[in-house]
C-alpha positions in Angstrom: 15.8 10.1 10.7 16.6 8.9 14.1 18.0 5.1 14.9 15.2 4.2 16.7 12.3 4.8 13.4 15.2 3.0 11.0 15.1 -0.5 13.6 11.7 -0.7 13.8 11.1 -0.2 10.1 13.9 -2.7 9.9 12.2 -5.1 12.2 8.9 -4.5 10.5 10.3 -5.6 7.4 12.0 -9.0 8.9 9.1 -9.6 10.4 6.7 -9.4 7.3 9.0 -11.1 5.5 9.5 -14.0 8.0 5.3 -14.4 8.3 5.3 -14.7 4.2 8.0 -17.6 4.2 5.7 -19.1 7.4 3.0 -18.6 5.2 4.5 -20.5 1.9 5.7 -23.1 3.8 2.9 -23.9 6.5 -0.3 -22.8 4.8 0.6 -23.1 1.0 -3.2 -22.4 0.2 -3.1 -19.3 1.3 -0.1 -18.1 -0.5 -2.4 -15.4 -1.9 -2.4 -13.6 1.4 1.3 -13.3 0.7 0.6 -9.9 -1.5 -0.8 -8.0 2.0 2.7 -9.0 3.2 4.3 -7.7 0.2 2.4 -4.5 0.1 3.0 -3.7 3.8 6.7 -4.2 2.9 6.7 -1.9 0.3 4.4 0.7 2.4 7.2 0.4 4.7 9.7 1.0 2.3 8.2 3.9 1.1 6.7 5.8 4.1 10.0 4.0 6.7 13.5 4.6 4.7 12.1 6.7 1.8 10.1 9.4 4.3 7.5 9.7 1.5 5.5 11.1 4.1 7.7 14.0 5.0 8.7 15.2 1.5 6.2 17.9 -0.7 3.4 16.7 -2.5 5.4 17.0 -5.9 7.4 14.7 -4.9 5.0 12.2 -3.5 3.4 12.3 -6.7 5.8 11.8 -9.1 6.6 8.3 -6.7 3.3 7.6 -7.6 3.7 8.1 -11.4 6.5 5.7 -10.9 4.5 3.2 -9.2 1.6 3.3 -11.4 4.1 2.7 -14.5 5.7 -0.3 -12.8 2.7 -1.7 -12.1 1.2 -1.3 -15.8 4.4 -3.0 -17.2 3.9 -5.9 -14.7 0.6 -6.5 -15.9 1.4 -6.3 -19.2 4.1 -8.5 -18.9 1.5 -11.2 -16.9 -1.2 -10.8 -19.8 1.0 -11.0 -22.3 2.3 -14.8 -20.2 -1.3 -15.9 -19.5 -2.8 -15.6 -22.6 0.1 -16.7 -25.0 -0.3 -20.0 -26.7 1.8 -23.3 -25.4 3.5 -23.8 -29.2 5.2 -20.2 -29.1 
């Protein structure tokens, strides 16, 4: 990977995370807009410093097993905080 693709992935991750702070602090009602930024970041993760996009399709899907299991223990873990009762 050459210097150049590692900066701009860098700078693409500074900036997305400097328009989600902008975005909590200026426009708190949108917050929820804040998950696009977080996605991009992890796109850029992924595709950027991981080169998903270069390795075989193996590969690529067992990152996606690993991301679908994150995400199920996530939601699990916000049902399980949204739906318990106040006394417990």
């Amino acid at each position: 990977m050459s210097l150049r693709n590692l900066l701009l992935t860098y700078l693409g991750l500074i900036s997305l995370l400097a328009a989600n702070v902008l975005l909590a602090l200026w426009l708190p009602a949108w917050s929820d807009w804040a998950l696009l930024g977080a996605a991009g970041q992890a796109a850029l993760l992924l595709f950027g410093f991981m080169q998903l996009g270069q390795h075989s399709a193996l590969v690529r899907f067992f990152a996606l097993g690993a991301g679908f299991w994150l995400l199920l223990m996530f939601t699990l873990t916000l049902i399980d905080l949204l739906t318990r009762k106040a006394g417990f």
